[in-house]
Structure formats: C-alpha cells, structure tokens
C-alpha positions in Angstrom: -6.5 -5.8 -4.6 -3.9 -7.5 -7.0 -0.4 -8.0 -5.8 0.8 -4.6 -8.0 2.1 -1.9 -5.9 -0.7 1.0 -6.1 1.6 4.8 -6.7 0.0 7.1 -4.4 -0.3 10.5 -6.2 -0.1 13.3 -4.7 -2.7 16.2 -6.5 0.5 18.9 -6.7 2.1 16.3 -8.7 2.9 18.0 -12.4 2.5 16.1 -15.6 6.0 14.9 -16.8 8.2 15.5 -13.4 10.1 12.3 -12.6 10.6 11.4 -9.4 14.4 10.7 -8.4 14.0 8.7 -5.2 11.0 5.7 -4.9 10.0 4.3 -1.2 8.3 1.2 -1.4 5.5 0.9 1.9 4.3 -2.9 2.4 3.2 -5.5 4.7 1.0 -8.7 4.9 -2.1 -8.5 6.7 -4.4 -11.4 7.6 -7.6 -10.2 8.0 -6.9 -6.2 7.1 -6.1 -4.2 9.8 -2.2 -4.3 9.1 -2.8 -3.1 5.7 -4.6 -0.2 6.9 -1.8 0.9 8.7 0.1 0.4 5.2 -2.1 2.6 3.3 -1.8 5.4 6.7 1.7 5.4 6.6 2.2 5.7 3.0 0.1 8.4 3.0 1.7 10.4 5.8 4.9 9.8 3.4 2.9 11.0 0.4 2.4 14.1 2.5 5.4 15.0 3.9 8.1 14.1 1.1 8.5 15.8 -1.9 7.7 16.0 -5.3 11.3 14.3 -5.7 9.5 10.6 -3.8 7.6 8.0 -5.6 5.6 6.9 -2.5 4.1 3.0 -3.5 2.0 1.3 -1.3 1.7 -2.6 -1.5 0.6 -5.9 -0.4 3.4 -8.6 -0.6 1.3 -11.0 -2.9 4.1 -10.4 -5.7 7.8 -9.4 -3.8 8.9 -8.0 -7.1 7.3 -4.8 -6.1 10.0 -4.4 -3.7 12.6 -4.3 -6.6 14.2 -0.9 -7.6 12.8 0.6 -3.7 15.5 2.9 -2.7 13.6 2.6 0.6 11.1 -0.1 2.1 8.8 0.7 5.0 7.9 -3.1 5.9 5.8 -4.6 8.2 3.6 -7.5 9.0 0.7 -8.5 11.6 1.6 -10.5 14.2 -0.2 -14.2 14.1 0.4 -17.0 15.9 3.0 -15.3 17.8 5.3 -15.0 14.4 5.5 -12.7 11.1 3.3 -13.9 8.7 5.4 -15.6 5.3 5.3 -13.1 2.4 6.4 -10.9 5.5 9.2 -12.7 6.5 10.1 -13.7 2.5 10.2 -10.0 1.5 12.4 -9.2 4.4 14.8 -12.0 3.7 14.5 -10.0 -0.1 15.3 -6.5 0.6 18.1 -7.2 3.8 21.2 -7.4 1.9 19.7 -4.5 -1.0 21.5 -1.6 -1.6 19.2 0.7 0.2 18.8 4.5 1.3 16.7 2.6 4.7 14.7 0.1 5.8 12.1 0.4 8.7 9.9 -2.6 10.0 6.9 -2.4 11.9 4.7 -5.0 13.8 0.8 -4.8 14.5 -0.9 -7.0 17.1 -0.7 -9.0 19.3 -3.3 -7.6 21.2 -2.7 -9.3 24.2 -2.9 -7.7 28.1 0.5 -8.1 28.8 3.6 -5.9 27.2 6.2 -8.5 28.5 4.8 -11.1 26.7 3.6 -8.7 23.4 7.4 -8.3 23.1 8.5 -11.5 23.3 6.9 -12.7 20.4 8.2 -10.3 18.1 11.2 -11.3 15.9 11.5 -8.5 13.4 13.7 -6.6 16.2 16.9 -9.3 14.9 17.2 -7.2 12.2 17.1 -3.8 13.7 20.5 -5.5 16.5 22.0 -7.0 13.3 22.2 -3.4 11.1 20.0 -4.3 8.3 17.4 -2.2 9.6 17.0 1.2 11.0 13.9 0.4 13.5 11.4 -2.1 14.5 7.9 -0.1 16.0 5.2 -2.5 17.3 1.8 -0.7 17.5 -1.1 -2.2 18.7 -3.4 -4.2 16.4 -7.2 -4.5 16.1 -8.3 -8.1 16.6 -12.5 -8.3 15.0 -13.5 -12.0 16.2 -16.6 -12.1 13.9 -13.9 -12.3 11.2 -12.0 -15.3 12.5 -12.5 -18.9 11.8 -13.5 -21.1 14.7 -10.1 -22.5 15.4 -9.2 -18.8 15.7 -11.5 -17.2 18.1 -10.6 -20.0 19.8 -6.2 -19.4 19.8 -7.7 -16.0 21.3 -9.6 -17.1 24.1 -6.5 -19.8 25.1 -3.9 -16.7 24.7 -6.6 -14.6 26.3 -6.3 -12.0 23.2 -8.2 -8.6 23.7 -11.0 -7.9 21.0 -11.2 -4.5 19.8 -9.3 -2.1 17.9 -5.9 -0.5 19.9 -4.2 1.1 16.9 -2.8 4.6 17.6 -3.2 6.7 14.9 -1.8 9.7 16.5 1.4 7.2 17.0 1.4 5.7 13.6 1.5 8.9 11.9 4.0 10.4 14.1 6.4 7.8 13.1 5.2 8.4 9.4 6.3 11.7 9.7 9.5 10.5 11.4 10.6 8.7 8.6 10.0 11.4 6.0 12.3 13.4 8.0 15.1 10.7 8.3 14.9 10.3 4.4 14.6 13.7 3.4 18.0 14.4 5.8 19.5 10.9 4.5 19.0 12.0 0.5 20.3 15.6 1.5 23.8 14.3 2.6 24.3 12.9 -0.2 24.0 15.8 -2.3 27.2 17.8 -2.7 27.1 21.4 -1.4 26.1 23.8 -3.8 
C-alpha cells in the first residue's frame, strides 16, 4: 500500500454530506501485524462515530497524512525494545498540534514477562507529560518464518514467544472507548441549543 491515508467509508454515508470532524488512525508496522490492528481500530471508529467523522486509516510512509487530523489514533510495534522511526517522527509531528485527542498504542513485545514488556515501552512519556490522552500496550503476534536470520535469532536471545497474542475483544473495546470520548469531547463544545 502507498503511503496515502485510505478514508474508510461507511455504506450509510450519503453522496455530498461533509464530514465536520476527521480522525486520522496510524502506525508503523514491521512485518504487518501492527497495521492490522490499525485497520481494526479504525474500523470500530468507522462504526461507532457518526456520519459527522472522517475516519482515515494510514501507514506513516508520508507524515503529511497526519496534517489537518483533529484527532490521531497512533501507534507503533514494538522492535528492538523501541518504537519504530516514522512512529516516533509522527509523534514528535502531531505532540504540540492543536488537537481534539491523541491516543497511542503499542503492540508486541511478546515476551513472557509483563515487568519487562513494560519497561521497554516509551510511548507512556507522553501520556505523564499531557500530550496524550493514553498509552494501551496489547500483545503482538511475532511469525518467525517472516524474520530475517539475525531476527529469529534477537528472539531466541530475548526468549520472545512465537505466536499470535492480540486481543481482539480488547482492541475493540478500546476502539469503542475512544469513539465515546470523542463523541462526548466534540459535544461540549457545542453550545446548548
């Protein structure tokens, strides 16, 4: 796919209604796993926001679909213990924007041991600074018969667990979570009728 953010339509959508608010849903994935979740969440959005949300979806190839977001749903798998760049670039990017919200979220690593999962994580600085709302980390799927030899073998020193550990049930829950935080965000700032 090309870097262009891809609208997600929604088939009660009527030809010529404008949307008023747009909510930009991205992250960089290495191997495609993380970008699932991208295409999940903005769909739960899709769902559960209405006909007054542009819902795009988006890799982070080009950062300029980030630009004229009134919310970003942002995230990145986890490798090497770190966010991976256009992750980290797009974050530095949207931080200081005027925006409704930002949420970040994490996938991987898929290691044994929650103390250490945690530790590696960094997008959680900008949920304590204010720029952000929340930081989720869901588990991540980790396919060795896609990963270079020097790969499989980080796994086996970090003693990574192959398989795939995303919850669905989660990731959609917090899908729907943020639907309901922007909805109640946009209504406040409507004056009473």
């Amino acid at each position: 796919m090309s870097g262009s953010a891809v609208p997600v339509q929604r088939p009660a959508d009527t030809p010529g209604a404008m949307a008023e608010h747009t909510v930009v849903v991205a992250a960089a994935s290495r191997h495609g796993s993380t970008r699932q979740v991208t295409r999940r969440l903005a769909a739960v959005l899709t769902a559960d926001l209405s006909d007054r949300w542009t819902v795009r979806e988006a890799d982070l190839s080009d950062l300029r679909v980030l630009e004229g977001a009134d919310a970003v749903v942002l995230g990145s798998a986890i490798y090497m213990g770190h966010w991976l760049r256009a992750a980290t670039q797009a974050l530095h990017q949207v931080k200081d924007a005027p925006l409704l919200d930002l949420w970040l979220f994490s996938t991987g690593p898929v290691s044994g041991d929650a103390v250490e999962n945690a530790a590696v994580i960094t997008a959680d600085k900008s949920v304590e600074s204010g720029c952000a709302t929340e930081h989720m980390v869901f588990a991540g799927s980790l396919d060795t018969s896609t990963l270079r030899w020097w790969e499989r073998l980080v796994v086996n020193i970090v003693k990574a667990v192959p398989g795939d550990r995303r919850d669905w049930t989660l990731i959609d829950a917090w899908g729907h979570s943020i639907a309901a935080q922007l909805t109640h965000a946009v209504a406040k700032q409507e004056p009473d009728a």
